[in-house]
Structures are given as structure tokens and as C-alpha cells.
Kinemage of the C-alpha trace (Angstrom):
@kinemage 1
@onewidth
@group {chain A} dominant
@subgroup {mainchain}
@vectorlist {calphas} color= white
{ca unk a 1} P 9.441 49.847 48.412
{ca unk a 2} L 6.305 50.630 47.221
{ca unk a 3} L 7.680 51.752 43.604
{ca unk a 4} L 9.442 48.693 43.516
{ca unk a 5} L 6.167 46.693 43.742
{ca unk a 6} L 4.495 48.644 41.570
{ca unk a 7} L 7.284 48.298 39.118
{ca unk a 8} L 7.677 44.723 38.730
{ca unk a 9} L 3.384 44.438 38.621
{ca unk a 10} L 3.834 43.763 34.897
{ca unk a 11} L 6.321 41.308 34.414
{ca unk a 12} L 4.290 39.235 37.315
{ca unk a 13} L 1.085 39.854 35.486
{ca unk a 14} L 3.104 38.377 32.107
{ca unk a 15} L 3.871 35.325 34.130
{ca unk a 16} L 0.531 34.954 35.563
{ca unk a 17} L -1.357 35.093 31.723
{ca unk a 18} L 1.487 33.063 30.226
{ca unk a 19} L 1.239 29.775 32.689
{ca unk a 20} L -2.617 30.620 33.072
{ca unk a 21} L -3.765 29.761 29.365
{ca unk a 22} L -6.496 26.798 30.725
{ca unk a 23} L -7.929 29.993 33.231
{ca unk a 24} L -11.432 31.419 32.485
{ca unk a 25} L -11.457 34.089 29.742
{ca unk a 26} L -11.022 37.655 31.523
{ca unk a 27} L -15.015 39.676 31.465
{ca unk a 28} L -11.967 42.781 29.496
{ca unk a 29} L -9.047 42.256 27.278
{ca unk a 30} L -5.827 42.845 28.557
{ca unk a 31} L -2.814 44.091 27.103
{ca unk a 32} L -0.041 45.904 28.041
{ca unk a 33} L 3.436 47.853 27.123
{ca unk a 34} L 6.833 48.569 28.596
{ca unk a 35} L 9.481 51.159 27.714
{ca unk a 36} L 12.666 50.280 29.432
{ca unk a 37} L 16.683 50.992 28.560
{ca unk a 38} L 19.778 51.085 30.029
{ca unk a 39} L 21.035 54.506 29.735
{ca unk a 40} L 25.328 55.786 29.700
{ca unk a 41} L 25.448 59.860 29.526
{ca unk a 42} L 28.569 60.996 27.197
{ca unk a 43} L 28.007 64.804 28.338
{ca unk a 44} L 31.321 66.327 30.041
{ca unk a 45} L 28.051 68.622 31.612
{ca unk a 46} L 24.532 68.617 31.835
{ca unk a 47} L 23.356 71.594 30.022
{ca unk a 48} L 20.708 72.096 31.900
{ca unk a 49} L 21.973 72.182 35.316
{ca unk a 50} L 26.214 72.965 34.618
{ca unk a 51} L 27.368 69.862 36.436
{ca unk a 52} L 29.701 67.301 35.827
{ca unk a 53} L 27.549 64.494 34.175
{ca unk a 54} L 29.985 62.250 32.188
{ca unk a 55} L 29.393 58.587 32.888
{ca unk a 56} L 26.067 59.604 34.723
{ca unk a 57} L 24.728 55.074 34.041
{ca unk a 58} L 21.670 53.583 35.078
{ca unk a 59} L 18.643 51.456 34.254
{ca unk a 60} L 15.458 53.449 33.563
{ca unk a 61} L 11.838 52.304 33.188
{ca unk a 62} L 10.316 55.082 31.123
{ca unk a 63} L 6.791 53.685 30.999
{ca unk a 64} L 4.592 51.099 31.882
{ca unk a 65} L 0.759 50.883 30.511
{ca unk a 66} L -1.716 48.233 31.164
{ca unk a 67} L -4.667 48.156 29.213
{ca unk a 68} L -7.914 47.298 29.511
{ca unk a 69} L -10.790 46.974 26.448
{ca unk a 70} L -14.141 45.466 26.212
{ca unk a 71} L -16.658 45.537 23.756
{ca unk a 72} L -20.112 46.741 24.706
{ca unk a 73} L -21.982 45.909 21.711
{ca unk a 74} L -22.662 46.603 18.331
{ca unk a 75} L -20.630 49.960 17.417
{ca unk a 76} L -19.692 50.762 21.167
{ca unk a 77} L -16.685 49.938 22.927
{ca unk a 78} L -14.199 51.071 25.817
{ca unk a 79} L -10.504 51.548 26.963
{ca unk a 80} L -8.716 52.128 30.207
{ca unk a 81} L -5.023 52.180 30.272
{ca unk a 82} L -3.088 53.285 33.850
{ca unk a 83} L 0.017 54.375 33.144
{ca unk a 84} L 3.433 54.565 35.716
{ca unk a 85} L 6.423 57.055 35.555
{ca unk a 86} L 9.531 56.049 36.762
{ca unk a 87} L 11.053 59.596 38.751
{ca unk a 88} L 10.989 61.863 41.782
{ca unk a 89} L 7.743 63.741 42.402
{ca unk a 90} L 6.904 67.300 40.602
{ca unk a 91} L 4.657 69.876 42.144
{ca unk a 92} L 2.607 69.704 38.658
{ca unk a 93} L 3.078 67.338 35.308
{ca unk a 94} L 2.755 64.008 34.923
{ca unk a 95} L 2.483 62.108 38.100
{ca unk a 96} L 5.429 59.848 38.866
{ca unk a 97} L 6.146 56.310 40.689
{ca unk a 98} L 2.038 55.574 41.181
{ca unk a 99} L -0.075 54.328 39.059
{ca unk a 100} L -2.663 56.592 37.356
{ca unk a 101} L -5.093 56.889 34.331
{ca unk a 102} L -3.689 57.744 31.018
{ca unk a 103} L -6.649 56.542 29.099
{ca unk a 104} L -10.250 56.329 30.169
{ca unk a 105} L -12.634 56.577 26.825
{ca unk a 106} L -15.820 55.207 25.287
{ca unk a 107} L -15.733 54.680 21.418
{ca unk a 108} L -18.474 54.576 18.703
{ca unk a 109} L -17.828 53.542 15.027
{ca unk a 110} L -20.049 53.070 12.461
{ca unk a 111} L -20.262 53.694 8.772
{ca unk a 112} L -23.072 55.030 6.290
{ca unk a 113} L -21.788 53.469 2.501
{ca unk a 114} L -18.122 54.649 1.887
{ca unk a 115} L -17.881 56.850 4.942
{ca unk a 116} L -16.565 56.284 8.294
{ca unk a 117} L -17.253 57.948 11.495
{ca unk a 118} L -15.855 57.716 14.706
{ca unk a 119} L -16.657 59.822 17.911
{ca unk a 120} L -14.828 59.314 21.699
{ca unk a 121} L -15.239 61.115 25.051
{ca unk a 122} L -13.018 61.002 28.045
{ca unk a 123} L -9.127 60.314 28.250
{ca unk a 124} L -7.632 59.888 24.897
{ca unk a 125} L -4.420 60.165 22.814
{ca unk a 126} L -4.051 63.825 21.645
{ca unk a 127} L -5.185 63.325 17.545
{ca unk a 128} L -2.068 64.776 16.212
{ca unk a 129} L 0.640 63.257 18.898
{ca unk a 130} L -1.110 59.861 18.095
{ca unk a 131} L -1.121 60.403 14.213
{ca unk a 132} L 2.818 60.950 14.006
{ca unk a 133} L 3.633 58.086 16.781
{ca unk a 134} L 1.939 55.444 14.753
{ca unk a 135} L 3.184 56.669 11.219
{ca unk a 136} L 6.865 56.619 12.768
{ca unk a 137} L 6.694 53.559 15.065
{ca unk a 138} L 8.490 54.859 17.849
{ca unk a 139} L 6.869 55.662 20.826
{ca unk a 140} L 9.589 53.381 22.358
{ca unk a 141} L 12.605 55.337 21.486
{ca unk a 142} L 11.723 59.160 21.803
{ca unk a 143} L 8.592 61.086 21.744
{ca unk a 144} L 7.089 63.739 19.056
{ca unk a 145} L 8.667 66.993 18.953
{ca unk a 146} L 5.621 68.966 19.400
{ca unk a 147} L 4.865 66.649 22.854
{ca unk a 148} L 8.716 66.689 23.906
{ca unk a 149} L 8.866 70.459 23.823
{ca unk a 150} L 5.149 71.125 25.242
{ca unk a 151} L 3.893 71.819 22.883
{ca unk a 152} L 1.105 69.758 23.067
{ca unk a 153} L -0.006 67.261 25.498
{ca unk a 154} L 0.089 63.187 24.577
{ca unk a 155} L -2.569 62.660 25.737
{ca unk a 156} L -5.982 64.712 27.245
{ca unk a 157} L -9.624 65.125 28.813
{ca unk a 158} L -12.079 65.960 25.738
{ca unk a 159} L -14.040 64.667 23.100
{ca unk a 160} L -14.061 64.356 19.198
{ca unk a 161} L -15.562 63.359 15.951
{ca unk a 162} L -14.061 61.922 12.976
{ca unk a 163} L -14.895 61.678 9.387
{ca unk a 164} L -13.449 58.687 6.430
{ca unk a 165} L -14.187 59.581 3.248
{ca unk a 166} L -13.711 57.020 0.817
{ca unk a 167} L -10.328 55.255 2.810
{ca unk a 168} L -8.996 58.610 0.715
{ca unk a 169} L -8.816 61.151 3.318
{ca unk a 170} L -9.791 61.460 6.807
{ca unk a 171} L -10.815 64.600 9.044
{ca unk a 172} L -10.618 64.885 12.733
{ca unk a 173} L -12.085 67.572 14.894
{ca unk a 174} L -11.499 67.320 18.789
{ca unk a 175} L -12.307 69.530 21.563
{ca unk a 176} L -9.976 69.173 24.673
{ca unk a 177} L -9.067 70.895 28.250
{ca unk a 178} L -5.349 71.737 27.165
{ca unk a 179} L -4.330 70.476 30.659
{ca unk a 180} L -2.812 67.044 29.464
{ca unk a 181} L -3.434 63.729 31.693
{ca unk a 182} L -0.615 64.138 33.585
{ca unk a 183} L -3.402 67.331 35.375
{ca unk a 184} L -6.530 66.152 35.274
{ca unk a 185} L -8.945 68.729 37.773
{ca unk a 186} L -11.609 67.589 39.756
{ca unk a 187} L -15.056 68.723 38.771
{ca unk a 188} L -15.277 71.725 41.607
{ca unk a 189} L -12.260 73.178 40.176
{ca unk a 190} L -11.822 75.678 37.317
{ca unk a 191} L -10.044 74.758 34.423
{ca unk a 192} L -7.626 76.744 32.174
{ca unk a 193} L -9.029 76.743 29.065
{ca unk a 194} L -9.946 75.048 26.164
{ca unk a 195} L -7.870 73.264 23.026
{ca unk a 196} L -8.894 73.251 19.779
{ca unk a 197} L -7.354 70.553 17.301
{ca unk a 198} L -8.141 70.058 13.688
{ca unk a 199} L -6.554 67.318 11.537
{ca unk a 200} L -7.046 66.426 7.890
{ca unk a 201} L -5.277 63.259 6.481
{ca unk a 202} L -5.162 62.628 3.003
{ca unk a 203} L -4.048 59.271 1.265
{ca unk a 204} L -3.486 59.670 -2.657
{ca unk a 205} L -2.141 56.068 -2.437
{ca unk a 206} L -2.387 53.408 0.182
{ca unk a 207} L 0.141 53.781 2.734
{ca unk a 208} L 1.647 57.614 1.743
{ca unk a 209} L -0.177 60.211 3.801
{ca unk a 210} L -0.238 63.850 4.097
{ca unk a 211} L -1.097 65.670 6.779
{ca unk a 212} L -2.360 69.087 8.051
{ca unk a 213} L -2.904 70.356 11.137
{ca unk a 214} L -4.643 73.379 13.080
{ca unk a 215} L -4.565 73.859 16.915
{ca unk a 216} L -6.585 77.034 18.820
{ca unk a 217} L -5.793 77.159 22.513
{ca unk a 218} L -7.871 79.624 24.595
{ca unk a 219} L -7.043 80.163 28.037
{ca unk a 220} L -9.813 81.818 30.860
{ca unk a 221} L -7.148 84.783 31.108
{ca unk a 222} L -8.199 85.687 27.455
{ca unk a 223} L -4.990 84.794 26.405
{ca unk a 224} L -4.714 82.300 23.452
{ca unk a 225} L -1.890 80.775 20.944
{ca unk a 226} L -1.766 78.490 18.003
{ca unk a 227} L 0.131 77.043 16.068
{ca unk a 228} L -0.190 74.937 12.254
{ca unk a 229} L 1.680 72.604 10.563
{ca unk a 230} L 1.669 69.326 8.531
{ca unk a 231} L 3.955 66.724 6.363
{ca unk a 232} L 4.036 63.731 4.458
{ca unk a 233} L 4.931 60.267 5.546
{ca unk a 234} L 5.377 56.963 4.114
{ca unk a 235} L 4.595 54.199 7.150
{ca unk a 236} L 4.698 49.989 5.593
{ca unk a 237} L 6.434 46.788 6.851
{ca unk a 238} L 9.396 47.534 5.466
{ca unk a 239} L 10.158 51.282 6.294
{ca unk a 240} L 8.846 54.516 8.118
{ca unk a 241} L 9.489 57.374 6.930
{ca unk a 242} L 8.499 61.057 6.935
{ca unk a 243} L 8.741 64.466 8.002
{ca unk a 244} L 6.796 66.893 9.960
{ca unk a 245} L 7.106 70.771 9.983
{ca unk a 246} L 5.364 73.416 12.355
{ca unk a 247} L 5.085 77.161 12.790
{ca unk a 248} L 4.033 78.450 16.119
{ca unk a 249} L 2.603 82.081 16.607
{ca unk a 250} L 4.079 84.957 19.620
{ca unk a 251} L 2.255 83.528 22.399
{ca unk a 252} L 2.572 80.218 22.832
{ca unk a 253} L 2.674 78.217 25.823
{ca unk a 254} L 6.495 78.275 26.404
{ca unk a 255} L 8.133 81.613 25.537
{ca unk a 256} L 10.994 80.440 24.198
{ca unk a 257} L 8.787 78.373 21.356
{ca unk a 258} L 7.176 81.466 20.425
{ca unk a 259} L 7.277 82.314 16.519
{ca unk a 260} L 9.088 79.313 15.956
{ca unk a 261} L 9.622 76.673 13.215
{ca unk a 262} L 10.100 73.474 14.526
{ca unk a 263} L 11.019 69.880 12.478
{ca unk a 264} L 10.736 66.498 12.655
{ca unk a 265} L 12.221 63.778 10.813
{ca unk a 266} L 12.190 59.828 11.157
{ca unk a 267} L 12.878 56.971 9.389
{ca unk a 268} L 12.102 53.358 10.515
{ca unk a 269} L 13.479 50.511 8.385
{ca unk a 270} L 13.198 46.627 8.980
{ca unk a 271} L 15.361 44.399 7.101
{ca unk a 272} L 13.541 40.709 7.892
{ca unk a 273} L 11.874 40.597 4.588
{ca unk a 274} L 15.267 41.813 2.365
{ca unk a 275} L 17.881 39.615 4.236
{ca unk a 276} L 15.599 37.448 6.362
{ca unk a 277} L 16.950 38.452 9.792
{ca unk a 278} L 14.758 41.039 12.198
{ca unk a 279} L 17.813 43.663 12.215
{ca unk a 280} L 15.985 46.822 12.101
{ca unk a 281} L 17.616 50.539 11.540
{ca unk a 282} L 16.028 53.522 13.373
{ca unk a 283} L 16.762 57.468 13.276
{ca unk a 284} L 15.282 60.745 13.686
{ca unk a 285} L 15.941 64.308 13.045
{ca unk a 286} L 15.024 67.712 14.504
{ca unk a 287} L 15.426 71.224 14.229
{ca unk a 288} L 13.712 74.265 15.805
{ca unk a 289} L 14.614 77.644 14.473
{ca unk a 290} L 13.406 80.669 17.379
{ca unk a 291} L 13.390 84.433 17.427
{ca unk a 292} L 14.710 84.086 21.089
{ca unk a 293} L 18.057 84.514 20.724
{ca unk a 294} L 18.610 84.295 24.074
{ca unk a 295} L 17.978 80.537 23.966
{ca unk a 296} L 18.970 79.800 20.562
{ca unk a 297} L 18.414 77.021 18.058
{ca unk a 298} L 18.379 73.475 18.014
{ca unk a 299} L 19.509 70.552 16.807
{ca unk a 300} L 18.711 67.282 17.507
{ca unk a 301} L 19.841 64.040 15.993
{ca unk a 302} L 19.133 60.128 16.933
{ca unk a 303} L 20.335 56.800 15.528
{ca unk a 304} L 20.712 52.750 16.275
{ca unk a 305} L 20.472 49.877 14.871
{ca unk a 306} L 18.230 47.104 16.191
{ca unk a 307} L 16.764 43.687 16.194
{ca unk a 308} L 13.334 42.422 16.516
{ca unk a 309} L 12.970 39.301 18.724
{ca unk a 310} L 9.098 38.817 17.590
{ca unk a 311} L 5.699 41.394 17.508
{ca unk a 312} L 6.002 41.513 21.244
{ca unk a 313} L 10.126 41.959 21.928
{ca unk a 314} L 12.366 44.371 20.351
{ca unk a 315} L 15.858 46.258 21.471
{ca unk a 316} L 17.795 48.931 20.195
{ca unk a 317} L 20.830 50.643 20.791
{ca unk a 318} L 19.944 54.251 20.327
{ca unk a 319} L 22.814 57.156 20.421
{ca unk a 320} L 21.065 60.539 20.967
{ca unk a 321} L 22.879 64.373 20.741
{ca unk a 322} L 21.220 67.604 21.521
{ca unk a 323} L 22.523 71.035 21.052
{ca unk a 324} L 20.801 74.258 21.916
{ca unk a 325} L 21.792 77.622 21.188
{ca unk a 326} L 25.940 77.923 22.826
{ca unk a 327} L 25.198 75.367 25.825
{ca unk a 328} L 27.298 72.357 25.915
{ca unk a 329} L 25.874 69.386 23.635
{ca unk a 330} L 23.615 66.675 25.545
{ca unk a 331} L 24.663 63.435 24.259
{ca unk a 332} L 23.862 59.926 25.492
{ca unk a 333} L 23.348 56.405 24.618
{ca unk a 334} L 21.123 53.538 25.639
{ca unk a 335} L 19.723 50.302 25.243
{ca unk a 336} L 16.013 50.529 24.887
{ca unk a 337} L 13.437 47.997 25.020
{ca unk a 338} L 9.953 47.663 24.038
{ca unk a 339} L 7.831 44.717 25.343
{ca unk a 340} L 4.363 43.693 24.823
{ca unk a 341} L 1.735 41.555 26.023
């Protein structure tokens, strides 16, 4: 009962702002998001498990973040988003069906002639999970490679600068616990390490971008990994597209991922401008290549068509297969959703 409350918060929250346009303006801005699908397995088993899964239907609400921002003055400004997981409860991870903080960071911008700079402390987007989710656009339909294979963390407890030069290139440096959000500590509690994340993003011509990409993780058993990478993307209104490749070292944080080559391919196209109608055409791609041969490669591929209702309401029907090493495929197909607000 109490997940079903705390599901349908949002929608009533929609309701309340939409017939509540004559109320006082709110002392924050809010804003939120909602990942939700309908979701038909097509797997005779479940790889992971070797059970019966075919026909395995259901609705799932993936996400739901709420938003909160409010200016505080000339350069400084703040964020708080709380966050929900729909699913049973893990002994560590993410925490799931209660709300919790996903975001909790102050901001400072300013500029000195033609060069930016930007620093934030607290709970933030990991630099290079946020980079690649807004070049591709979807967040809503499946997550970054690095973050879906943890890799990485989306988000994280930390701090960083950042440097434009010239709208030509930009460099971000960020120092972060390595825990994720999902495992924040409490202050009289050691923590496991540190992250280190480096970033440089160059753009030869407006909207193209190539990245590169550095991350250092030290743990406080001496142990450490790392792992490198970068790509090229092109990200407009009318397509999304681009590729990302990275090379981990022989101790990462899963063993399986260790001296690996992972990549990951999207493309994002909207047709409203060519044919006038808000059809939309969505795929990625993604390989990882491992010396484990005990787990083995794999391949990943996703595709659907879609249609765009308006900046705040979009659907897609998104068909998804997975295949690792000699396990059975994983294959699937759903009806996402985004909605804003």
C-alpha cells in the first residue's frame, strides 16, 4: 500500500499544478520525470536464472524524479531531485519502492571573457554518464553501457570544476566517493575509496562533439582500476547519433569486465520537421569483447519506432535482444513512456 501511494504521488502532483495555474508562485521550481512501459518477455528462459520466462507481461514504472531548483542569486543556484525505484528490496544498490535523494547539489557559474567555469558539490550526475545520456536522448529507453554494466555509477557524492574555452572545447575534472547514490554512508562511517573522472569535450563545429575520457578509482584496500575511452557524436533536432568505445584495465570493479573493450552505439532520429508528423525512430548498439572466456562476449541490439505527443509526452515501442557468451538470448519488448512536467 504504501508503494502504491508513493507511486501515483506524481500524476496527483500533475493534476494539482495543472488546475492550480491562479495559485501563488512556488518559493522552488518544480519539475519532474517518469519512465514507465509495458513490458512482454520473448525469452523461452531467463538467462540469468534458467527458468521458463516466455510471456513473463507486466507494467513497470522504472523511475520517477521530482525536482526541485531555486536560484540563490547572482551565479549561485541549487537542485534536489528524489528519485523512486519500482522493485523488491536489495541488501545494497539502489534503494527501491521509497523515495530517496538522487540529486542534492549547489551550482556556481560564471565567466571571465570567452571562458566558462562551472564548479558543484554534493549529489550530482556522474560527468561522463550525463555527457552520453544527453548527446543520445535516451535516458527513457535504456541506460549507458558503462552505467548498465557497473561500470560507473549515474550518479554520485563529490565535487567538480569545469572549464569552456571558447564554446570550442570543454574540460571537466570531478572528484567523487565511487559509491554511487544508490549508497550514500553516513559521516561516522568509512568510505571505500575515491573516483577520479576526467573529461575533455571538443566541438570543431557546433553540434559534432568528441569526447575523451579518463577514470582513476582507488579503493582504501590499495586496490585501484581504470579504465579510458571516448567517441564522437552528432546530437540536433533532427537526429542523434554517435558512438562510444572503452577499454578497461585487469582489475576492475566486476571481474568479468576486466581487460575489456566495450561499445556503444545510438542513433535518435525525429521525422516532424521532414514529413511534419512527430514519428520518431530510435536504436542502439553494443558490444563488449572480454578475456573471460568463461562468461563470454556480448551483443546487444535495440530498436522502435515512436511518436512524440509534445516536449512533455512521448512513447515508443522498443524491441530489445541480449546475448552473452553460449547462454540463451534475452529478448523482450515494451512500450515505454517518458512524461514530463
Amino acid at each position: 500500500m504504501k508503494f502504491k501511494i508513493l507511486t501515483i504521488m506524481p500524476f496527483l502532483l500533475v493534476a494539482t499544478m495543472a488546475f492550480a495555474q491562479d495559485a501563488p508562485k512556488l518559493p522552488v521550481d518544480v519539475s519532474g520525470v517518469i519512465f514507465g512501459s509495458y513490458y512482454v518477455n520473448l525469452s523461452d528462459v531467463d538467462a540469468r536464472q534458467n527458468t521458463p520466462n516466455k510471456g513473463k507481461h507486466g507494467y513497470d514504472l522504472e523511475r520517477v524524479w521530482l525536482n526541485f531548483q531555486k536560484s540563490l542569486g547572482d551565479n549561485w543556484s541549487m537542485r534536489v531531485t528524489t528519485d523512486i525505484v519500482q522493485g523488491t528490496a536489495e541488501a545494497t544498490g539502489t534503494p527501491r519502492g521509497i523515495p530517496f535523494i538522487r540529486w542534492a547539489a549547489v551550482e556556481y557559474k560564471d565567466s571571465f571573457g570567452d571562458i566558462g567555469a562551472r564548479a558543484q558539490f554534493g549529489i550530482m550526475d556522474h560527468p561522463i554518464d550525463g555527457l552520453l545520456n544527453r548527446l543520445a536522448g535516451m535516458r527513457w529507453l535504456s541506460r549507458t553501457q558503462l552505467d548498465l554494466n557497473g561500470m560507473q555509477n549515474s550518479a554520485d557524492l563529490g565535487a567538480l570544476v569545469e572549464f569552456n574555452f571558447f564554446k570550442l572545447a570543454t574540460l571537466n575534472l570531478s572528484l567523487l566517493n565511487g559509491e554511487g547514490f544508490g549508497t550514500i554512508r553516513q559521516a561516522n562511517e568509512p568510505y571505500s575509496g575515491k573516483e577520479f573522472n576526467g573529461l575533455l569535450s571538443i566541438t570543431p563545429i557546433e553540434q559534432l562533439y568528441i569526447n575523451l575520457f579518463y577514470t582513476y578509482e582507488k579503493f582504501d584496500k590499495g586496490s585501484a582500476d581504470s579504465f579510458f575511452g571516448g567517441g564522437i557524436a552528432w546530437s540536433d533536432k533532427l537526429y542523434k547519433a554517435g558512438v562510444n568505445v572503452t577499454l578497461t584495465d585487469d582489475d576492475v570493479k566486476r571481474a568479468q569486465n576486466a581487460n575489456a573493450l566495450f561499445v556503444d552505439g545510438w542513433v535518435n532520429v525525429g521525422f516532424k520537421d521532414l514529413i511534419g508528423l512527430p514519428f520518431t525512430l530510435n536504436g542502439r548498439v553494443g558490444y563488449i569483447a572480454r578475456d573471460d572466456d568463461t562468461v563470454g562476449d556480448t551483443t546487444t541490439f535495440a530498436v522502435g519506432p515512436g511518436y512524440q505527443f509534445n516536449s512533455n509526452v512521448q512513447f515508443a515501442l522498443w524491441g530489445t535482444y541480449s546475448k552473452t557468451g553460449d547462454t540463451d538470448a534475452d529478448m523482450a519488448v515494451s512500450l515505454k513512456t517518458e512524461i514530463r512536467f
